[in-house]
C-alpha positions as CSV (number, residue, x, y, z in Angstrom):
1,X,92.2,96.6,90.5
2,X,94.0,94.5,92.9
3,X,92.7,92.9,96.0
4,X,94.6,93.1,99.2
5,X,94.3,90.1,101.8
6,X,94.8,90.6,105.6
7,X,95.4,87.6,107.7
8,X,93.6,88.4,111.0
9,X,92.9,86.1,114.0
10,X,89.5,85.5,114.9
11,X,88.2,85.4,118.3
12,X,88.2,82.1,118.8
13,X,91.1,79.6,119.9
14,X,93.4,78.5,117.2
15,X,91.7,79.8,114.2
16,X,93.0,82.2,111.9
17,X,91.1,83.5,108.6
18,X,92.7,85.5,105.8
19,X,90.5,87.9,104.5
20,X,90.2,90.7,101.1
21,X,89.4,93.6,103.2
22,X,90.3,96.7,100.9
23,X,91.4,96.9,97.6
24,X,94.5,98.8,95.7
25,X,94.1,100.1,92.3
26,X,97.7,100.5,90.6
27,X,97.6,102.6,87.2
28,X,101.0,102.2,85.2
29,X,101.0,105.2,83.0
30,X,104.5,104.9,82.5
31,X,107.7,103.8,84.0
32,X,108.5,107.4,85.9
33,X,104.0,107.7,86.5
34,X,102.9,105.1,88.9
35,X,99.7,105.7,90.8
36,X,98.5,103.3,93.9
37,X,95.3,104.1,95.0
38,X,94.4,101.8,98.5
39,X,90.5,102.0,99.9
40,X,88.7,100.0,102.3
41,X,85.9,97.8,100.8
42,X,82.9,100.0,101.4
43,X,84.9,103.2,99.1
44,X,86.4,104.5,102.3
45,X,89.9,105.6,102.2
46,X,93.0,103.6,104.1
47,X,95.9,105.5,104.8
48,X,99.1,103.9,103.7
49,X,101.7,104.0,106.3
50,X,104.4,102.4,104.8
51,X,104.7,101.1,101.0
52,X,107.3,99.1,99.6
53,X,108.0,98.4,95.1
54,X,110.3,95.4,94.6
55,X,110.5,93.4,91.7
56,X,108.7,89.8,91.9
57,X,111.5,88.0,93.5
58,X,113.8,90.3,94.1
59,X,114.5,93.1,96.8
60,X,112.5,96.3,97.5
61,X,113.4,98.6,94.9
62,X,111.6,101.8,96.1
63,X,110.2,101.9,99.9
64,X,108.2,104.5,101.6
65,X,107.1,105.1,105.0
66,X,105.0,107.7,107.1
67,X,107.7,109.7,109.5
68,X,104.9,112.2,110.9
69,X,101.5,111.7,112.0
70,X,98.9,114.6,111.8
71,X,99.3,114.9,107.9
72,X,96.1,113.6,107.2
73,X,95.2,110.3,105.6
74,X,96.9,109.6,102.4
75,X,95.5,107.0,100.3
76,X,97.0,107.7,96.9
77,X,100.3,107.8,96.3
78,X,102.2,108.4,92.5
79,X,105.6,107.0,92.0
80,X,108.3,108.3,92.5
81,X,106.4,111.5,94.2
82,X,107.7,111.4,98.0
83,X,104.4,112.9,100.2
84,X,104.9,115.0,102.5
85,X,105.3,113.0,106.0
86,X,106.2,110.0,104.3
87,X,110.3,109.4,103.6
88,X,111.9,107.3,101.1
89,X,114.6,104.6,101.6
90,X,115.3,104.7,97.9
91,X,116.0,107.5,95.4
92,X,114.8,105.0,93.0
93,X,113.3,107.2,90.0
94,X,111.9,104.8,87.3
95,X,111.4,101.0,87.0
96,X,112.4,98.8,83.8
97,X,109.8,96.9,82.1
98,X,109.2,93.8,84.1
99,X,106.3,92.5,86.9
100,X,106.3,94.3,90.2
101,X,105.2,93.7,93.6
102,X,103.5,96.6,95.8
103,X,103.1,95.9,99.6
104,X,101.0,98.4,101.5
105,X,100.0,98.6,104.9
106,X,97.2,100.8,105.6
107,X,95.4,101.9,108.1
108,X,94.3,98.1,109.8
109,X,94.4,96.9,106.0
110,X,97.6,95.3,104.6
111,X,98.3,93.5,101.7
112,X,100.2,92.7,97.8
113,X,99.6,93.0,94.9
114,X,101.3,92.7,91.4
115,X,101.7,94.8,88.3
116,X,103.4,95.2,84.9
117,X,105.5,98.6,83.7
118,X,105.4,97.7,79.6
């Protein structure tokens, strides 16, 4: 399980804070099976909005984002499965063994986290 950090301003002059403040589960199953799970701390579901796969140091390989609102709140989404709502700017269809990057945003939460396809 991976933890997702959100750097948020605090109320108070010229103070920031960066802050774990939901989590996302990625379960490589294979290189075509994918699954990113993304909840708020307390269990609660955060609905991605836009999700981006990119190799570490490299550019986004496979990039998603919600198109329509009113689709209810996804939190899980399985690679390379397109939700409904959601559009991809990639046709990308499996990755090659390496270490990845995922980049969510969800809901208020937002954050990255790393993973291995063997």
């Amino acid at each position: 399980m991976r933890q997702l950090m959100l750097c948020a301003p605090i109320i108070a002059p010229m103070m920031a804070s960066c802050s774990p403040v939901a989590t996302i589960n990625v379960v490589v199953r294979s290189n075509t099976h994918i699954e990113f799970n993304v909840a708020a701390n307390d269990g609660s579901p955060a609905c991605i909005d836009y999700l981006t796969v990119r190799g570490v140091d490299s550019a986004f390989l496979w990039e998603l984002r919600r198109v329509r609102n009113g689709i209810g709140c996804i939190n899980r989404i399985v690679f390379p499965t397109v939700p409904d709502g959601f559009e991809a700017a990639s046709n990308q269809r499996s990755l090659t063994n390496g270490n990845y990057e995922v980049d969510v945003s969800a809901s208020i939460y937002g954050g990255i986290a790393r993973f291995h396809v063997p």
